[in-house]
N, C-alpha and C positions, 0 to 999 in steps of 0.2 A: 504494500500500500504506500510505504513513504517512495517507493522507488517512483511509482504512477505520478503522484505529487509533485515531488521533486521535477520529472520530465513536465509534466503542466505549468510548474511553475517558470523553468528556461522557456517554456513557449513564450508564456504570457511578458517575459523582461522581454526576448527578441523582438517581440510584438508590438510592446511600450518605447521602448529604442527608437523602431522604426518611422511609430506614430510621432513621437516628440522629435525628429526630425524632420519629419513631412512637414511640422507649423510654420505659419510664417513667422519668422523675425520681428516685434514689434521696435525693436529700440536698435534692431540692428548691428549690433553689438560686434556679431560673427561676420558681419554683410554678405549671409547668405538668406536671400530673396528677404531683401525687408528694405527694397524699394518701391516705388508706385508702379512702375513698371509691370506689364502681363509677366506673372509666374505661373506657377504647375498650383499653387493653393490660393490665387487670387478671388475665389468665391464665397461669398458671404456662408453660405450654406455648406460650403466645403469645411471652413474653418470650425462652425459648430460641429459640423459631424466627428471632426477630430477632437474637438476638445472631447467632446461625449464618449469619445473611444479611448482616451486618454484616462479619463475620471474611470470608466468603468475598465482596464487592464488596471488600473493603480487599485482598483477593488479586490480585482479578481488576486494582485497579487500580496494583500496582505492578508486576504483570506488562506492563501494557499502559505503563505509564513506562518501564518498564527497555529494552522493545522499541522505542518510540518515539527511544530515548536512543542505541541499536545502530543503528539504522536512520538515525538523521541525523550518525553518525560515519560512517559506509564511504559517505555520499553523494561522489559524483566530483564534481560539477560545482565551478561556480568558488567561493571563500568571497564576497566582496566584492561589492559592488555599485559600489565605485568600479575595481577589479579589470578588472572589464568595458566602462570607459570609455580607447578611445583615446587616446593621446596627443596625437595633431596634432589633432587636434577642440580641443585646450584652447585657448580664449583667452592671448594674450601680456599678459603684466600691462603693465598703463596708467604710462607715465614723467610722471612729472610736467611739466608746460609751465615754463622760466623764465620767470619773470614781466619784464614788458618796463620798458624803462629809463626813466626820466622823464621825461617830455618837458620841452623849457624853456619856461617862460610865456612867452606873447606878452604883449605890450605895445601897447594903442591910442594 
């Protein structure tokens, strides 16, 4: 189920993305189409339609966060990935070796 979610909800940002690219420009900022000039979203009717498609992907995707968010709190399984590692599998930590005594120099 979170996998479903998860994929709906990439839909739903690539969708937002694309929408919130498609508006026009009001203050220009980018100076991409936000002169008087004929653009691809110069219609009055066009730009509603986006906002409305904007407002409702921004729905759709806090509903699909908030669900995703429920869904990985009531998960049972373990939290941890060291959680699920045995104990007696662990290596004994390494003692150091005393280092060995001097020998005495020979003499020829």
């Amino acid at each position: 189920m979170e996998s479903v979610l998860l994929v709906i909800q990439l839909m739903v940002v690539l969708a937002m993305i694309v929408v919130i690219l498609l508006q026009r420009s009001e203050g220009g900022g980018l100076g991409m189409g936000g002169g008087q000039g004929g653009g691809l979203v110069s219609v009055r009717g066009t730009a509603n339609l986006l906002t409305r498609t904007t407002a409702i992907l921004a729905a759709a995707f806090f509903l699909t966060s908030i669900s995703l968010a429920v869904l990985s709190a009531n998960r049972t399984e373990g939290g941890s990935v060291l959680d699920a590692v045995p104990a007696s599998s662990a290596p004994a930590p390494v003692q150091p070796e005393k280092p060995a005594q001097p020998g005495v120099p020979l003499s020829d």
